[in-house]
KEKOLKOL-102625 format. One record per atom (N, C-alpha, C, O, CB): x, y, z; atom name; residue number from 1. Coordinates in nm, 4 decimals. Atoms other than C-alpha are relative to their C-alpha. Glycine has a CB too. Example, Ala and Ser with C-alpha at 12.3 -4.5 7.8 and 13.67 -1.06 7.14 Angstrom:
! residues 2
+----------+----------+----------+------+-----+
:        x :        y :        z : atom :   n :
+----------+----------+----------+------+-----+
:   0.0890 :  -0.1190 :   0.0000 :    N :   1 :
:   1.2300 :  -0.4500 :   0.7800 :   CA :   1 :
:   0.0900 :   0.1200 :   0.0000 :    C :   1 :
:   0.1936 :   0.1181 :   0.0665 :    O :   1 :
:  -0.0992 :   0.0027 :   0.1246 :   CB :   1 :
:  -0.0820 :  -0.1190 :  -0.0060 :    N :   2 :
:   1.3670 :  -0.1060 :   0.7140 :   CA :   2 :
:  -0.0770 :   0.1090 :   0.0730 :    C :   2 :
:  -0.0261 :   0.2198 :   0.0899 :    O :   2 :
:   0.0414 :   0.0462 :  -0.1415 :   CB :   2 :
+----------+----------+----------+------+-----+
//
This chain:
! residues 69
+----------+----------+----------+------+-----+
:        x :        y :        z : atom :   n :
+----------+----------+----------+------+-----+
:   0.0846 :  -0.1188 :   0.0000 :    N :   1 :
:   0.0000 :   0.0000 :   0.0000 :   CA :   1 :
:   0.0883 :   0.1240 :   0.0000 :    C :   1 :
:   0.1978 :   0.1113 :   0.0547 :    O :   1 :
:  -0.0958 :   0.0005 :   0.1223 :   CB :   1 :
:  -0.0548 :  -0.1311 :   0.0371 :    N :   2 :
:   0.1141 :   0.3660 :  -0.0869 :   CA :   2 :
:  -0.0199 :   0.0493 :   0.1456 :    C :   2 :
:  -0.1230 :   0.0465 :   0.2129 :    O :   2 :
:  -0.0799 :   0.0902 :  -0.1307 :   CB :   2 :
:   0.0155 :  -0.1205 :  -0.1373 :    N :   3 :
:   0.2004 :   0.5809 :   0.2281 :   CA :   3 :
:  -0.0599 :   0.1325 :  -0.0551 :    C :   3 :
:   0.0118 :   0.1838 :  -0.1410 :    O :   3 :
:   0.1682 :   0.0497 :   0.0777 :   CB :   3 :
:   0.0881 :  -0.1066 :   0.0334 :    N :   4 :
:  -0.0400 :   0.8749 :   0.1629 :   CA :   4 :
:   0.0420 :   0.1048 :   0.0370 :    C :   4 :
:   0.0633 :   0.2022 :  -0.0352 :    O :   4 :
:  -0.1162 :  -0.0068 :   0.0410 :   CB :   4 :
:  -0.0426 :  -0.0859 :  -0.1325 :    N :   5 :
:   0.0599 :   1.0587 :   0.4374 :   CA :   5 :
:   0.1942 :   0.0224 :  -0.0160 :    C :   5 :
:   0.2590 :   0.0432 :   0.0866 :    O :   5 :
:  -0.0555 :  -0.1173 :   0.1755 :   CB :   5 :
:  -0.1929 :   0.0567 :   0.0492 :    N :   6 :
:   0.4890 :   1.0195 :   0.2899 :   CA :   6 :
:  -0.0023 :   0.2199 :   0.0587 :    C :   6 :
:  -0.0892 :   0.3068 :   0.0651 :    O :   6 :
:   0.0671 :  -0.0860 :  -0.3060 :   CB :   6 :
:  -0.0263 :  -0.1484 :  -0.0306 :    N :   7 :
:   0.6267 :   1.3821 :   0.3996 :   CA :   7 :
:  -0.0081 :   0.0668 :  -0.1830 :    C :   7 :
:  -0.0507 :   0.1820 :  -0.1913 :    O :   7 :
:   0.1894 :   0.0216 :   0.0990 :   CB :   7 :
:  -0.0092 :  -0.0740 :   0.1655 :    N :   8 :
:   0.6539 :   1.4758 :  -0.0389 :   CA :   8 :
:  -0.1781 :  -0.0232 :  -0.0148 :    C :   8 :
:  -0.2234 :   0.0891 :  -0.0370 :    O :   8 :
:   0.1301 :  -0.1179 :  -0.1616 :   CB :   8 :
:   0.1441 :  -0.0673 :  -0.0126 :    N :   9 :
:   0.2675 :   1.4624 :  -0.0388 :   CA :   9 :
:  -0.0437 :   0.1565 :   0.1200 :    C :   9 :
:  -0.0984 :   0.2649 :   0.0996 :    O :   9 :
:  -0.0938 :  -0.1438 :   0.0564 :   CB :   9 :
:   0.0651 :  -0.0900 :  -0.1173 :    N :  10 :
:   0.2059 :   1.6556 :   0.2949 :   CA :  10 :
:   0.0555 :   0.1251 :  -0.0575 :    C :  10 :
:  -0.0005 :   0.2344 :  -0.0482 :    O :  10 :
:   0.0488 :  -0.0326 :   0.1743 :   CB :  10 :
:  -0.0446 :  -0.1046 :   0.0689 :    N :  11 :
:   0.4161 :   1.8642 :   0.1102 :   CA :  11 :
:  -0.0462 :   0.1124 :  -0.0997 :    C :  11 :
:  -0.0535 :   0.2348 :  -0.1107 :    O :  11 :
:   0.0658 :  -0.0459 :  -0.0427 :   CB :  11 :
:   0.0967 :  -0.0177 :   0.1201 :    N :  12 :
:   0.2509 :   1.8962 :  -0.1643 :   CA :  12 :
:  -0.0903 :   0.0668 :   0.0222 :    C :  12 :
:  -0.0924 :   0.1755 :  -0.0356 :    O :  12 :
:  -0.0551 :  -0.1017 :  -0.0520 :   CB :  12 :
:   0.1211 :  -0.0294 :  -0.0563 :    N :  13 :
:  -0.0714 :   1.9580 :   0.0048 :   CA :  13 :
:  -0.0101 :   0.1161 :   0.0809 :    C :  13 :
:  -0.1106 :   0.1790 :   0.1140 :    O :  13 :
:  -0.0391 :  -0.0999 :   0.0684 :   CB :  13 :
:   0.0355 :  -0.1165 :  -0.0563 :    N :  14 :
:   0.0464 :   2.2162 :   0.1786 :   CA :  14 :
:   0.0528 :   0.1277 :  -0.0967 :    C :  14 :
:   0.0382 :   0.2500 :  -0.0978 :    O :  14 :
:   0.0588 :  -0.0002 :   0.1465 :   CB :  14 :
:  -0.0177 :  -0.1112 :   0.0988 :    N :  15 :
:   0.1782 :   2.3662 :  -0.0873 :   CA :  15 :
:  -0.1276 :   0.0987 :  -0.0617 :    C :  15 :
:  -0.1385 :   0.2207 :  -0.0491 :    O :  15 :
:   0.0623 :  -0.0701 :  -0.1156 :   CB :  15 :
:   0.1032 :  -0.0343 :   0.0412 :    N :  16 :
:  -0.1529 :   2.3956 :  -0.2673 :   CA :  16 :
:  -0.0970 :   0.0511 :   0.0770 :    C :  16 :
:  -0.1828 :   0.1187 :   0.0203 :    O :  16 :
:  -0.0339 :  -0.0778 :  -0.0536 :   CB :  16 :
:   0.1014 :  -0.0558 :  -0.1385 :    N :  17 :
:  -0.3591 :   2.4842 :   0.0785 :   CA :  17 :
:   0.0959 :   0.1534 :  -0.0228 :    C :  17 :
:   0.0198 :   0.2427 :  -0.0599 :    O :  17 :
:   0.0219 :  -0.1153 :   0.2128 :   CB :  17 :
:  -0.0191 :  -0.1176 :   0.0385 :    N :  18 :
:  -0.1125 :   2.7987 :   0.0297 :   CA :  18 :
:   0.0189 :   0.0654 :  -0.0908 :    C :  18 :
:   0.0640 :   0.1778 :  -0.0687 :    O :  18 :
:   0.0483 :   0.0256 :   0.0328 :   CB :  18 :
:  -0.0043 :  -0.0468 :   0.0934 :    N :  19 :
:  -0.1160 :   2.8685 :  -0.2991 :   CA :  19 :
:  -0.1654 :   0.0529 :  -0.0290 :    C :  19 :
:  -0.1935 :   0.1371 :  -0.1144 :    O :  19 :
:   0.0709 :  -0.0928 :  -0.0837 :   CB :  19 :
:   0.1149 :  -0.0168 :   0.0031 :    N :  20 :
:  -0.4885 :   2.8762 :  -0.2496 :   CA :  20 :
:  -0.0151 :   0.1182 :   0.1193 :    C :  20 :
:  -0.0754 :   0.2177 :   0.0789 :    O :  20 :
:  -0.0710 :  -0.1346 :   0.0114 :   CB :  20 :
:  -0.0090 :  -0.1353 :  -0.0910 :    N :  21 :
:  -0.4696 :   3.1329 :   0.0393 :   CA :  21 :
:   0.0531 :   0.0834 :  -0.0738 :    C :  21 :
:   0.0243 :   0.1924 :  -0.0245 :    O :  21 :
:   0.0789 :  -0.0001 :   0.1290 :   CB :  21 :
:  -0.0569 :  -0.1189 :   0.0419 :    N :  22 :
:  -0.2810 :   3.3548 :  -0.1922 :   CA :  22 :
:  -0.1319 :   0.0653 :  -0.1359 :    C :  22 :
:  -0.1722 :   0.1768 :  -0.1691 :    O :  22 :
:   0.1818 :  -0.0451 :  -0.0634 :   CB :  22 :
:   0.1084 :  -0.0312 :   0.1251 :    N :  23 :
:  -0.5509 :   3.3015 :  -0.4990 :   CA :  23 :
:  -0.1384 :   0.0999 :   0.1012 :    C :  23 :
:  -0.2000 :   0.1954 :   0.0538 :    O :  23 :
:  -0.0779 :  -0.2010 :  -0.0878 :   CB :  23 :
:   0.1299 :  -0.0372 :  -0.0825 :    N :  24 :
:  -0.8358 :   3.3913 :  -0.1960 :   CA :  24 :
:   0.0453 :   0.1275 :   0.0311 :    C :  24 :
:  -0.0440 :   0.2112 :   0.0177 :    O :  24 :
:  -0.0437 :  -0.0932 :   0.1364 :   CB :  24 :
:  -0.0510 :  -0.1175 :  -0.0072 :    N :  25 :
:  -0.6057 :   3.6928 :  -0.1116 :   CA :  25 :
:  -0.0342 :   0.0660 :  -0.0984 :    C :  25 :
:  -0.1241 :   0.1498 :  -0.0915 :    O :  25 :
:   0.1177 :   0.0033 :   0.0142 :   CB :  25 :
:   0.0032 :  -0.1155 :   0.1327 :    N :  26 :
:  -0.5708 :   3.8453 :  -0.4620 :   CA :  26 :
:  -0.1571 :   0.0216 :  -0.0556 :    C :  26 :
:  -0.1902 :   0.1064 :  -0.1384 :    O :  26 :
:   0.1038 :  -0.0665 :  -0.1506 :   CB :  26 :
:   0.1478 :  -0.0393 :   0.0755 :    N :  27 :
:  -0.9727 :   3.8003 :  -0.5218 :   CA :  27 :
:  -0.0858 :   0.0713 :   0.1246 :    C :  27 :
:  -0.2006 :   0.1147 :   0.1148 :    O :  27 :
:  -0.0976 :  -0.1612 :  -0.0686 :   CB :  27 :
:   0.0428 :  -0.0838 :  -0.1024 :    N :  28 :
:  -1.0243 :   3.9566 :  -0.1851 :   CA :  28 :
:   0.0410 :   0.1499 :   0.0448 :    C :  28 :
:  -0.0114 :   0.2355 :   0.1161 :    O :  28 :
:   0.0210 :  -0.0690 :   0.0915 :   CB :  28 :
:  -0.0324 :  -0.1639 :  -0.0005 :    N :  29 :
:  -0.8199 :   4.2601 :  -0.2238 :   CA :  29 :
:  -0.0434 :   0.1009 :  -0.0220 :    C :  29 :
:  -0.0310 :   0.2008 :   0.0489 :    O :  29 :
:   0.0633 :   0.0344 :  -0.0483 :   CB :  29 :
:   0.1037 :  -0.1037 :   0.0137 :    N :  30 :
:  -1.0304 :   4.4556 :  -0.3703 :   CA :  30 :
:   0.0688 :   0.0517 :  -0.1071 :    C :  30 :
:   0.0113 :   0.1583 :  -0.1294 :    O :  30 :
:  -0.0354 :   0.1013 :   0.1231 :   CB :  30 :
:  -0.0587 :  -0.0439 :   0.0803 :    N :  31 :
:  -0.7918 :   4.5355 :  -0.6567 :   CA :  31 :
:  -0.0517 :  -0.0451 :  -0.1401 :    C :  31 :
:   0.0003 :  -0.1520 :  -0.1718 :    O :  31 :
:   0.1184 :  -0.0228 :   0.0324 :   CB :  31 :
:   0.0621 :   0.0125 :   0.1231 :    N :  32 :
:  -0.9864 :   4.5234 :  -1.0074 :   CA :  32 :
:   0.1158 :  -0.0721 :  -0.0608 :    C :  32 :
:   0.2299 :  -0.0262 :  -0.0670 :    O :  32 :
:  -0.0505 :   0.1370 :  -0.0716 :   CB :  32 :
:  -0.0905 :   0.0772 :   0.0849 :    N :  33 :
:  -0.8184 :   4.2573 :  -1.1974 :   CA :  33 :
:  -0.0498 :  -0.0205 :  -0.1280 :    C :  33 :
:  -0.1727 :  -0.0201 :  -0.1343 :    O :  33 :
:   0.0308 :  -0.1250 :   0.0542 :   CB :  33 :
:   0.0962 :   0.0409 :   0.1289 :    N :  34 :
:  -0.9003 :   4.1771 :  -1.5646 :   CA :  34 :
:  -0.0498 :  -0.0846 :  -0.0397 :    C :  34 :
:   0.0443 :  -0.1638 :  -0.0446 :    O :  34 :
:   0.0263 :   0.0075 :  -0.0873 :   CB :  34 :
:   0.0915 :   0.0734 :   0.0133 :    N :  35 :
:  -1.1724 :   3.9380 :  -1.6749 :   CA :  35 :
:   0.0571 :  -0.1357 :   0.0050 :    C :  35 :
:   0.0151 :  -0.2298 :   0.0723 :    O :  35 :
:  -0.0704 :   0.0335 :  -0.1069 :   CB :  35 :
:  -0.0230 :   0.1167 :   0.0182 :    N :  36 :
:  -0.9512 :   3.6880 :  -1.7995 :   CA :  36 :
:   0.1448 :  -0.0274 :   0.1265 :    C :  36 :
:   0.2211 :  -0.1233 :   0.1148 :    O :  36 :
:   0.0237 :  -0.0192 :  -0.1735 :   CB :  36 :
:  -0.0846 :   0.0877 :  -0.1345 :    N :  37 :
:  -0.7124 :   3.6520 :  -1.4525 :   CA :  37 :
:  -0.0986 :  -0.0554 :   0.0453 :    C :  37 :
:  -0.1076 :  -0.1763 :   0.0242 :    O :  37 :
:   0.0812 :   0.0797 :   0.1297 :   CB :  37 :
:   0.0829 :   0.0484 :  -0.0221 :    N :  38 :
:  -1.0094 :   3.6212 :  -1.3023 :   CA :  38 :
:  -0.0665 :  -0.1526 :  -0.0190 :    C :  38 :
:  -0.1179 :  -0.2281 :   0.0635 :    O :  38 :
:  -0.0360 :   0.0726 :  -0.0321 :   CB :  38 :
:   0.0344 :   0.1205 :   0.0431 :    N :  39 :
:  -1.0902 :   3.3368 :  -1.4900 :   CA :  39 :
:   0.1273 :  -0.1057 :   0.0127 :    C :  39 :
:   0.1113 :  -0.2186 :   0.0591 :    O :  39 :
:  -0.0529 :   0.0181 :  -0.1420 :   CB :  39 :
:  -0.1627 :   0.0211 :  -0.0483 :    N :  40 :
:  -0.6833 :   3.2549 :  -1.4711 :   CA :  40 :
:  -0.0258 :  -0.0897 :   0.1552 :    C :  40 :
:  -0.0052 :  -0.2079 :   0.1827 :    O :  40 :
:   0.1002 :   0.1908 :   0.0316 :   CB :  40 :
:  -0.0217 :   0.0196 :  -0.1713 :    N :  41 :
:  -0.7356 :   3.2482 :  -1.0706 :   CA :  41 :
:  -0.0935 :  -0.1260 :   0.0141 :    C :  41 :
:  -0.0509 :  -0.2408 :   0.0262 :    O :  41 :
:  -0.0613 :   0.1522 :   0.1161 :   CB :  41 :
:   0.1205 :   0.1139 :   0.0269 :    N :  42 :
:  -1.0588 :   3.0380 :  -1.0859 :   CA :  42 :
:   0.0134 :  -0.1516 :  -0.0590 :    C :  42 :
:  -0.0447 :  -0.2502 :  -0.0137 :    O :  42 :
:  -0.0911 :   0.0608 :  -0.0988 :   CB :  42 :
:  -0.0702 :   0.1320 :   0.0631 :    N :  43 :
:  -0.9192 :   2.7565 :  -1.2776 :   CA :  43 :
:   0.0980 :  -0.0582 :   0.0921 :    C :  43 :
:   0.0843 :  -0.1662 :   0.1495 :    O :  43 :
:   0.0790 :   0.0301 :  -0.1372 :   CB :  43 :
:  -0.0716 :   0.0561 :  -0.0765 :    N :  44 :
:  -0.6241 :   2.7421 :  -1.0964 :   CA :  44 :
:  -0.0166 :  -0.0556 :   0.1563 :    C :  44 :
:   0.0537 :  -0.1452 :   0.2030 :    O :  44 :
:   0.0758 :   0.0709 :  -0.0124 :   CB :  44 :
:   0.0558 :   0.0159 :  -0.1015 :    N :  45 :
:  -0.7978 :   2.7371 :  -0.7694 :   CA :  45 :
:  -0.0535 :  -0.1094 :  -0.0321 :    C :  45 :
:  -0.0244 :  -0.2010 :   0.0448 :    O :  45 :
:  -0.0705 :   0.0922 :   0.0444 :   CB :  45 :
:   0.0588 :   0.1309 :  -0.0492 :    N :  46 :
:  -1.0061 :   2.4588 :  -0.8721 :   CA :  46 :
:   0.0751 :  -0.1012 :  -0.0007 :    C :  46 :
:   0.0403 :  -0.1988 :   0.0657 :    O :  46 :
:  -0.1036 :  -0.0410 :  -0.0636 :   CB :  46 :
:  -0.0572 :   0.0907 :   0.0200 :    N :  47 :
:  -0.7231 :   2.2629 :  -0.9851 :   CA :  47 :
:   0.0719 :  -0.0513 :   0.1323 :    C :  47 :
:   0.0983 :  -0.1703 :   0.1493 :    O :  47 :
:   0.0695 :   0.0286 :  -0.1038 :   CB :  47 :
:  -0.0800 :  -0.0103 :  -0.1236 :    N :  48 :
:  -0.5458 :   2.3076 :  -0.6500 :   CA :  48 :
:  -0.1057 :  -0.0326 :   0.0983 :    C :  48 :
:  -0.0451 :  -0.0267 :   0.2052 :    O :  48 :
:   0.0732 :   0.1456 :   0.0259 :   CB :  48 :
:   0.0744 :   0.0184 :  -0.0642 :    N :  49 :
:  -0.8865 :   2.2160 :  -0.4535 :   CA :  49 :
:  -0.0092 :  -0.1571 :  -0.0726 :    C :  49 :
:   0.0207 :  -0.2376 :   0.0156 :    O :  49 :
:  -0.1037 :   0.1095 :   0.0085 :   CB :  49 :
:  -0.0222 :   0.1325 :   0.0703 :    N :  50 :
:  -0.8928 :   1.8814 :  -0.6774 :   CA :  50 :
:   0.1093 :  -0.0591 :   0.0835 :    C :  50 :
:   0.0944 :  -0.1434 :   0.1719 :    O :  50 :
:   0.0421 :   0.0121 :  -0.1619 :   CB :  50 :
:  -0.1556 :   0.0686 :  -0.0873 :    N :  51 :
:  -0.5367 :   1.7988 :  -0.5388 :   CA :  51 :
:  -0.0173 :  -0.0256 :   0.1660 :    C :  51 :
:  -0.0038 :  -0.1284 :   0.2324 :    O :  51 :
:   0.1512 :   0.1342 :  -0.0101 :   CB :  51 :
:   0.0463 :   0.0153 :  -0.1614 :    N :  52 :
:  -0.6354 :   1.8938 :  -0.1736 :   CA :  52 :
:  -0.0828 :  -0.1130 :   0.0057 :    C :  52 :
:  -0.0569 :  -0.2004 :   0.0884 :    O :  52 :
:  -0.0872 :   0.1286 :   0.0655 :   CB :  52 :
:   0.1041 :   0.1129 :  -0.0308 :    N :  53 :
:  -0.9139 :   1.6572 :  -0.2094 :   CA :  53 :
:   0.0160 :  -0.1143 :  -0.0273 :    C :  53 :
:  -0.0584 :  -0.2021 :   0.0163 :    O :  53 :
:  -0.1062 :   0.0112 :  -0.0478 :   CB :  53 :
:  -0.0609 :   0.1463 :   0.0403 :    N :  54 :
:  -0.7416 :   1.3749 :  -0.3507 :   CA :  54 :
:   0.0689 :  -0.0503 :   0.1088 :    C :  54 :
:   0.0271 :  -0.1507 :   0.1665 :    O :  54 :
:   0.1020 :  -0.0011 :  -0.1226 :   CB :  54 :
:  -0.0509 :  -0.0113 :  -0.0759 :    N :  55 :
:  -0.4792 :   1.4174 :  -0.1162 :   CA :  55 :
:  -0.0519 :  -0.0523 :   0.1644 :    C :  55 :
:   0.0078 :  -0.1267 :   0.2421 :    O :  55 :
:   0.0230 :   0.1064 :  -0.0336 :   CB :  55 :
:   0.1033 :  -0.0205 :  -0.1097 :    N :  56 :
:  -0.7612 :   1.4524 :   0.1737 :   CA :  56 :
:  -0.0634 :  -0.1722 :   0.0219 :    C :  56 :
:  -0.0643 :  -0.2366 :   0.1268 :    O :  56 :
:  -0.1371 :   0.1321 :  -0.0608 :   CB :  56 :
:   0.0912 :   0.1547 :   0.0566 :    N :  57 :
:  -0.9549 :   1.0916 :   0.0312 :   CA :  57 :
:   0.1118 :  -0.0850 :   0.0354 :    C :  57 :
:   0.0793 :  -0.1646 :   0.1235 :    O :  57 :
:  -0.0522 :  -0.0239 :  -0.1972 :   CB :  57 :
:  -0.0922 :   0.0762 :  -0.0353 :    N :  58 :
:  -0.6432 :   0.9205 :   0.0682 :   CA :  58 :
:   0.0551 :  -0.0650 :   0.1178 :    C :  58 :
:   0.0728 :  -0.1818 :   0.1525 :    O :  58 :
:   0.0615 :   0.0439 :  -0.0333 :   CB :  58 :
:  -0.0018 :  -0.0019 :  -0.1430 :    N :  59 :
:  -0.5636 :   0.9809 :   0.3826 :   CA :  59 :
:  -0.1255 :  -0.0448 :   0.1315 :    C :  59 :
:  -0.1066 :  -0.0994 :   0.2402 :    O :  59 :
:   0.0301 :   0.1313 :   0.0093 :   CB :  59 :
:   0.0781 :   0.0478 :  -0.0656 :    N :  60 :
:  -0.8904 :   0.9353 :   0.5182 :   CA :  60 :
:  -0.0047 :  -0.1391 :  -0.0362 :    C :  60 :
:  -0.0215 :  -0.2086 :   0.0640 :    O :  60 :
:  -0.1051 :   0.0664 :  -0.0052 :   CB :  60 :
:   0.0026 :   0.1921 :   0.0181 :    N :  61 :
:  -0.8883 :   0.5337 :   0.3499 :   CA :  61 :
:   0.1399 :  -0.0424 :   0.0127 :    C :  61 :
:   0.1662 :  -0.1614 :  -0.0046 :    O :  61 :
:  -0.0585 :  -0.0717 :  -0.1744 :   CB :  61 :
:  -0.0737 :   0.1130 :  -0.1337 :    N :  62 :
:  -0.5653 :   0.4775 :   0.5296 :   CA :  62 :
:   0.0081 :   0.0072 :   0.1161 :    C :  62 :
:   0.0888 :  -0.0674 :   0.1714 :    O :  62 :
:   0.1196 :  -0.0243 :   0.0047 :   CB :  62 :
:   0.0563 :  -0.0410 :  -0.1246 :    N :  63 :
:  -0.6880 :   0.6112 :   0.8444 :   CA :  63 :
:  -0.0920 :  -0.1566 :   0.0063 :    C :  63 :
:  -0.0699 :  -0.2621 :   0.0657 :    O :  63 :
:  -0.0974 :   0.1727 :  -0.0060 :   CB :  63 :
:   0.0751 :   0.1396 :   0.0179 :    N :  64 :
:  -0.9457 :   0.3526 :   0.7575 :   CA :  64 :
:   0.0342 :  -0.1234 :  -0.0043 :    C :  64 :
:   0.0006 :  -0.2184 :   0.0664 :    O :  64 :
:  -0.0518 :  -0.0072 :  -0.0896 :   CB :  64 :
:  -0.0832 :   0.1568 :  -0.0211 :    N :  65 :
:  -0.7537 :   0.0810 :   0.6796 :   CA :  65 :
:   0.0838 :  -0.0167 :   0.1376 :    C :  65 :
:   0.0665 :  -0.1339 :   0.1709 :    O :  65 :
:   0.1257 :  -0.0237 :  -0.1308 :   CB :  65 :
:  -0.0539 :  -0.0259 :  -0.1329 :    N :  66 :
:  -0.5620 :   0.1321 :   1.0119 :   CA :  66 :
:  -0.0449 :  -0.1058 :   0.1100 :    C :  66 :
:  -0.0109 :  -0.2102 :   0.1657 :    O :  66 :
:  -0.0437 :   0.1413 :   0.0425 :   CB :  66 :
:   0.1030 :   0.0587 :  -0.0881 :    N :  67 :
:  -0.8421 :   0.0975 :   1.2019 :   CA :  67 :
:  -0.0895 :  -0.0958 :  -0.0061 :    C :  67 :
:  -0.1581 :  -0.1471 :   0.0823 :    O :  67 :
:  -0.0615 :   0.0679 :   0.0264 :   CB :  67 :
:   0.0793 :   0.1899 :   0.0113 :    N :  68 :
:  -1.0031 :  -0.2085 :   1.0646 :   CA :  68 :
:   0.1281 :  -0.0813 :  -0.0462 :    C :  68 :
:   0.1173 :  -0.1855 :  -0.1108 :    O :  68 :
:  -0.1601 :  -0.0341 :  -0.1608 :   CB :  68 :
:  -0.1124 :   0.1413 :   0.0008 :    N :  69 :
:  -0.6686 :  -0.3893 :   1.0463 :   CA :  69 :
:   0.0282 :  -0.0477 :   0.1159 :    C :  69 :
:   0.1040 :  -0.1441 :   0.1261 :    O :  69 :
:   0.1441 :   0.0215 :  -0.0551 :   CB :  69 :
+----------+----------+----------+------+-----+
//
C-alpha cells in the first residue's frame, strides 16, 4: 500500500492549501483585476482544490484501513 501521508505529499498539500490562500487573497483585495485573470485564478484554484481533495480521500482510506486492520 502507498504511504499517503509520505512527507513529499504533505508537502505537496500544503503547498496547494497555500497557494490557495494567496488566490483567496488576490480576489479579496479589492484590486480590479481583468476578466480573464479572473478566470486565470478560478481555474487554478479549482485545480489546487482537486489535489487537496485527492490528497484529503487518501488519507482518510488509510486512516481507515488502520483501524479495521
Amino acid at each position: 500500500m502507498t504511504n499517503l501521508c509520505d512527507m513529499n505529499n504533505q508537502q505537496s498539500y500544503d503547498a496547494a492549501l497555500a497557494q490557495l490562500h494567496e488566490i483567496l487573497a488576490q480576489l479579496e483585495g479589492g484590486t480590479p483585476l481583468p476578466m480573464e485573470q479572473y478566470v486565470a485564478l478560478a481555474r487554478k484554484a479549482k485545480s489546487l482544490i482537486e489535489e487537496c481533495r485527492a490528497y484529503l480521500v487518501g488519507v482518510e482510506q488509510e486512516i481507515e484501513s488502520l483501524v479495521n486492520s
